[in-house]
RODO-2510 file (C-alpha; in nm, 4 decimals, decimal comma):
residues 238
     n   res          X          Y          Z
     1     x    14,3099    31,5732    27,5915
     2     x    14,2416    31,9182    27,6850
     3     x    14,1541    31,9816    28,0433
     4     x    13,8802    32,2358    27,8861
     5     x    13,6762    31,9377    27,8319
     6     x    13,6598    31,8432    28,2460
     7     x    13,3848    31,9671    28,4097
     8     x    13,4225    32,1758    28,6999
     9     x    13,5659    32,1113    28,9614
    10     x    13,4631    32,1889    29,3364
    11     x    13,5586    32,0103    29,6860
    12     x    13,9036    31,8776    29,8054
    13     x    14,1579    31,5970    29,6821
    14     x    13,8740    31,2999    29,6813
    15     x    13,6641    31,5034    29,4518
    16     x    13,9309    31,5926    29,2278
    17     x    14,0746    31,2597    29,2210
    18     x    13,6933    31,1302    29,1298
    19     x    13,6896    31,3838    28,8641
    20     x    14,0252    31,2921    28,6776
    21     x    13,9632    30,9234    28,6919
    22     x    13,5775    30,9455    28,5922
    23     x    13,7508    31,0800    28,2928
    24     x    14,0006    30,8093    28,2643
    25     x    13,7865    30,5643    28,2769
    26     x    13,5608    30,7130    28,0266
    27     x    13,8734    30,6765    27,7897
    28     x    13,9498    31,0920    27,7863
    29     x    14,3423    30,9929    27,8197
    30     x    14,4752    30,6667    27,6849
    31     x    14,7294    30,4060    27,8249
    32     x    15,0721    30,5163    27,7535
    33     x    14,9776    30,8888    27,7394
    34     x    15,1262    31,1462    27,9534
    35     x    14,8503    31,2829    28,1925
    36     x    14,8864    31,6713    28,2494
    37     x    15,0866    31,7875    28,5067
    38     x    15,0515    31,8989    28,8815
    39     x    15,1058    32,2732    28,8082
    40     x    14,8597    32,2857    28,4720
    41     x    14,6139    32,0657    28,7031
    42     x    14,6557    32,3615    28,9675
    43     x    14,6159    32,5929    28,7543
    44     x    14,3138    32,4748    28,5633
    45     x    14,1243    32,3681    28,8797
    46     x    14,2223    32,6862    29,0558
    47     x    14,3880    32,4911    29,3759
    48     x    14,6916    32,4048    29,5411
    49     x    14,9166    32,1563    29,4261
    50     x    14,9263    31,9910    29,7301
    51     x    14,5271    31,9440    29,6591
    52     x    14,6870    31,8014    29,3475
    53     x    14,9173    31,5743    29,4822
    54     x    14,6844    31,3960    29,6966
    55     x    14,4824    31,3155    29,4492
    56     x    14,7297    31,1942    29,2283
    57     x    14,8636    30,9867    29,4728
    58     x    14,4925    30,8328    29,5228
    59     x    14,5181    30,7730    29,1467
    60     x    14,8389    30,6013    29,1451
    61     x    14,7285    30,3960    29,4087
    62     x    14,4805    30,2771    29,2360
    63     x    14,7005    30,1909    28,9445
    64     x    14,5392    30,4662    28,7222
    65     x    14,8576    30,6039    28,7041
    66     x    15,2926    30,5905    28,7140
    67     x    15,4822    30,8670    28,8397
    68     x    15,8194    30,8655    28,7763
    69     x    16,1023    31,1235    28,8130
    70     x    16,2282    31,2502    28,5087
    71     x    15,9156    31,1177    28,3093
    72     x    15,6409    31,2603    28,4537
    73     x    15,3260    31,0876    28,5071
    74     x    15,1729    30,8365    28,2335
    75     x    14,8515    30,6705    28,2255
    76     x    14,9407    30,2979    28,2917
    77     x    14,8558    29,9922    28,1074
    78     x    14,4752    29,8812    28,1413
    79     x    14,5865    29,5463    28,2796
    80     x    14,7457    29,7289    28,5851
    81     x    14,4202    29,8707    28,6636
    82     x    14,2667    29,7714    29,0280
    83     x    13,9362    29,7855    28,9061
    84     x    13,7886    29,5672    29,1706
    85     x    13,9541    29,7854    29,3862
    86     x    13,5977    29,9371    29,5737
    87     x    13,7825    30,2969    29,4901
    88     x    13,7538    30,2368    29,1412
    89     x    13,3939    30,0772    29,1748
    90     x    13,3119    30,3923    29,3619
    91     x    13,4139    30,6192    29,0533
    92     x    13,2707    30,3988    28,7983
    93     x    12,9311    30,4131    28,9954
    94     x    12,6575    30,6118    28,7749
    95     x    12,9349    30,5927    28,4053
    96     x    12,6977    30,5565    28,1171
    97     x    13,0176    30,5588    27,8688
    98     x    13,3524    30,3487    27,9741
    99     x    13,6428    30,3396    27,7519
   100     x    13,5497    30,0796    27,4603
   101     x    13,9175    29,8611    27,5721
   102     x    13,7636    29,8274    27,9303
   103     x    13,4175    29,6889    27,7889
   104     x    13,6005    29,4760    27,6361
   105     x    13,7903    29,3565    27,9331
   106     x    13,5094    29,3752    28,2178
   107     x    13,2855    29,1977    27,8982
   108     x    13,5720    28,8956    27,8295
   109     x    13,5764    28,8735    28,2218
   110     x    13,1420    28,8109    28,3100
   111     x    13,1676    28,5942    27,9803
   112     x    13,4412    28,3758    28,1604
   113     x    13,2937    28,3928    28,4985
   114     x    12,9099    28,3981    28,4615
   115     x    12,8157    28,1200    28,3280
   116     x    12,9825    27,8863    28,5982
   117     x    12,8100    28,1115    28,8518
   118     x    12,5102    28,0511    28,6918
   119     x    12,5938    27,6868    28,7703
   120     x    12,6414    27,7384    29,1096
   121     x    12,3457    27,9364    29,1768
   122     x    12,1422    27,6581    29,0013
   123     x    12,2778    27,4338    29,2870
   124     x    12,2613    27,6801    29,5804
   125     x    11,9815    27,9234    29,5704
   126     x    11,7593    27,9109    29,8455
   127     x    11,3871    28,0612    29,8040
   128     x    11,4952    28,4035    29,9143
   129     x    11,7464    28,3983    29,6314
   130     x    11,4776    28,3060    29,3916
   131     x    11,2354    28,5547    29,5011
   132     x    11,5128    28,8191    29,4349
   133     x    11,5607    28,6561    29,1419
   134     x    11,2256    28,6475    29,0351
   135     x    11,1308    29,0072    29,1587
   136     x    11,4103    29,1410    28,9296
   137     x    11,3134    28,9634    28,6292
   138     x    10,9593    29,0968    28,6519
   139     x    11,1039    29,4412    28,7094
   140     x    11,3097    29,4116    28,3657
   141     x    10,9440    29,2770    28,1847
   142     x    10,7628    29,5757    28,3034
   143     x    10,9838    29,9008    28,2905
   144     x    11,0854    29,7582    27,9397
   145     x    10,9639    30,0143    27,7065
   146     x    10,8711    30,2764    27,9500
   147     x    11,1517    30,3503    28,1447
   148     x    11,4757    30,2281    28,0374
   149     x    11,6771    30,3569    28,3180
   150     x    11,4772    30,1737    28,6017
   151     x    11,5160    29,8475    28,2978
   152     x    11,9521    29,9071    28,3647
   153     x    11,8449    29,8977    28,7371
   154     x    11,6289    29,5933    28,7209
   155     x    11,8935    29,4157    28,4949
   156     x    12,1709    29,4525    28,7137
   157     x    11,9845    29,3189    29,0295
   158     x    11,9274    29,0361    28,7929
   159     x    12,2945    28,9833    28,7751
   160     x    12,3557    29,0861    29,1053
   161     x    12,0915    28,8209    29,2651
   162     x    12,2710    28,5375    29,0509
   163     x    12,5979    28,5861    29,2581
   164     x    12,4703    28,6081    29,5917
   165     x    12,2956    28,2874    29,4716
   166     x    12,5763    28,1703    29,4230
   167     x    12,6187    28,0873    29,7919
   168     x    13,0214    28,1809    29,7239
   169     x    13,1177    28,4635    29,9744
   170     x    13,3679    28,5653    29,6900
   171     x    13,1753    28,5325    29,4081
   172     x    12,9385    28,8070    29,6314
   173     x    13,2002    28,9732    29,6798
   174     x    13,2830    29,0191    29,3172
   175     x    12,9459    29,0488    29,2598
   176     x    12,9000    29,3766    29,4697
   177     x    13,2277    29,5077    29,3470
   178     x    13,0947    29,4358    28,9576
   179     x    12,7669    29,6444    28,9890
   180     x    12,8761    29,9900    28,8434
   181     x    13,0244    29,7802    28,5578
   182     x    12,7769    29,5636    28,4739
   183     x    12,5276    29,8971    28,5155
   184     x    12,7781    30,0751    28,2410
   185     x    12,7383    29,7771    28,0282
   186     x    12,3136    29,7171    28,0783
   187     x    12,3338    30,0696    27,9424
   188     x    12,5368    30,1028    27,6714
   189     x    12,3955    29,7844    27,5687
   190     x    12,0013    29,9034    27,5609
   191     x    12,0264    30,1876    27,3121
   192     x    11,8062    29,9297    27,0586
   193     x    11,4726    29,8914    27,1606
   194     x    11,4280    29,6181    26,8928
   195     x    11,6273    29,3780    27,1074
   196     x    11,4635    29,4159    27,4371
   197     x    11,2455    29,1528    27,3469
   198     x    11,5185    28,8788    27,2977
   199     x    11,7170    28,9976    27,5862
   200     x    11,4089    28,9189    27,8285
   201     x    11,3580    28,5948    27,6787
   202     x    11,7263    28,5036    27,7101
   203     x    11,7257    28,6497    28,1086
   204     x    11,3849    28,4477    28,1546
   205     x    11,5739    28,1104    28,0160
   206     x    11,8391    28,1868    28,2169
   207     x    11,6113    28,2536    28,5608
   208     x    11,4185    27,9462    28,5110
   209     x    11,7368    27,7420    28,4383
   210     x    11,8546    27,8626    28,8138
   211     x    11,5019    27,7802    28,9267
   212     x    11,5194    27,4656    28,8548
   213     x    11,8055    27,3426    28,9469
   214     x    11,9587    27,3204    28,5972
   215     x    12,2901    27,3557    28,6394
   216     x    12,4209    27,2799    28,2842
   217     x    12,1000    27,4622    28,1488
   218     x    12,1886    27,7878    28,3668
   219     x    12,5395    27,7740    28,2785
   220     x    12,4634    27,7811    27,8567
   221     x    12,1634    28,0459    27,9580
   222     x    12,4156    28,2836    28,0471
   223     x    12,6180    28,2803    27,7729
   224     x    12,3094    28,3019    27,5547
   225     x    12,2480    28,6509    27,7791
   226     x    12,6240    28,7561    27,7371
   227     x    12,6199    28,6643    27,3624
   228     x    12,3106    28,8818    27,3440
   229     x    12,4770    29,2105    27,5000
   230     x    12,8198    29,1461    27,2946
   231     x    12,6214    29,1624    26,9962
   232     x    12,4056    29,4928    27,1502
   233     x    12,7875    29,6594    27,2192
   234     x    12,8747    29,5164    26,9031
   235     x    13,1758    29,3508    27,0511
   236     x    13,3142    29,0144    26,7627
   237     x    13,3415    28,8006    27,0418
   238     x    13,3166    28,4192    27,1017
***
């Protein structure tokens, strides 16, 4: 890809490393490609290629990236990704288009992992974690139709208030780390307004499943939810 396409660039390494894998992870260079090098980086950004370096290295780090002498540096395979790394969460945050492969992937992984969370909120939640619940739901239902941003906010609290229901200090963890991804999804997913409707029924199945106490009832709600948003990002999946 041409580095014409980057926006500008202003700030030190961490911005520049933010930059290049914003674009990464938007798909702009794909696995297996070689990424541009430190002097046309330089160049292009008008800085130093120590600037360069460093961020680089913060991309490699992250597993973005291989550097390897005689070869240059290659974007690596989307499996060596960190991307609970809180780095890569960071640089995800506020993404409205990933690359379609990682959809895919962060998609396959909430479809393997939410519905037994579900479960385990059904068990655990206390009434705080319902009333989060609850409040988030309601903030979907109204901000609906009129404002579909605050709707991708709403949703993902949704989500988000499932695993700390969960009463699992790792699945909270992974939780927290998940938001920016499951925000990219909510919004890719919502460009049909003709399946908002079903979406909110499916999330209010799935929130009174949890509510109570349903454990096998909140576990098949949230696949129904997930099997709703594969079909909204068009994703064959099952």
């Amino acid at each position: 890809m041409s580095l014409d396409a980057l926006p500008a660039h202003s700030g030190g390494a961490d911005e520049l490393a933010r930059l290049l894998a914003r674009a990464l992870l938007s798909g702009r260079w794909r696995p297996g490609e070689v990424f541009p090098k430190e002097l046309d980086l330089a160049r292009h950004f008008a800085v130093s290629r120590n600037q360069v370096r460093n961020a680089l290295a913060r991309l490699t780090a992250a597993g973005l990236l291989e550097r390897t002498a005689g070869r240059g540096t290659v974007v690596r395979a989307l499996g060596e990704w960190h991307l609970l790394d809180p780095t890569i969460s960071e640089w995800m945050t506020g993404l409205t288009r990933l690359d379609p492969e990682l959809i895919r992937a962060i998609y396959a992984f909430r479809f393997s992992a939410e519905p037994a969370v579900a479960a385990l909120a059904a068990r655990m939640a206390d009434p705080q974690d319902l009333e989060r619940l609850r409040e988030a739901y309601d903030g979907m239902a109204e901000s609906a139709e009129q404002d579909r941003q605050r709707h991708a906010e709403f949703d993902v609290r949704f989500h988000d208030a499932i695993y700390q229901a969960s009463d699992n200090l790792v699945w909270r963890q992974v939780g927290h780390l998940l938001r920016p991804c499951i925000m990219a999804l909510v919004q890719d997913s919502q460009r049909r307004l003709d399946t908002l409707a079903d979406s909110l029924a499916r999330h209010r199945r799935l929130m009174d499943a949890i509510i109570e106490g349903d454990e096998q009832a909140a576990s098949h709600a949230a696949r129904e939810v997930l099997l709703r948003t594969a079909r909204d990002l068009e994703i064959a999946f099952e």
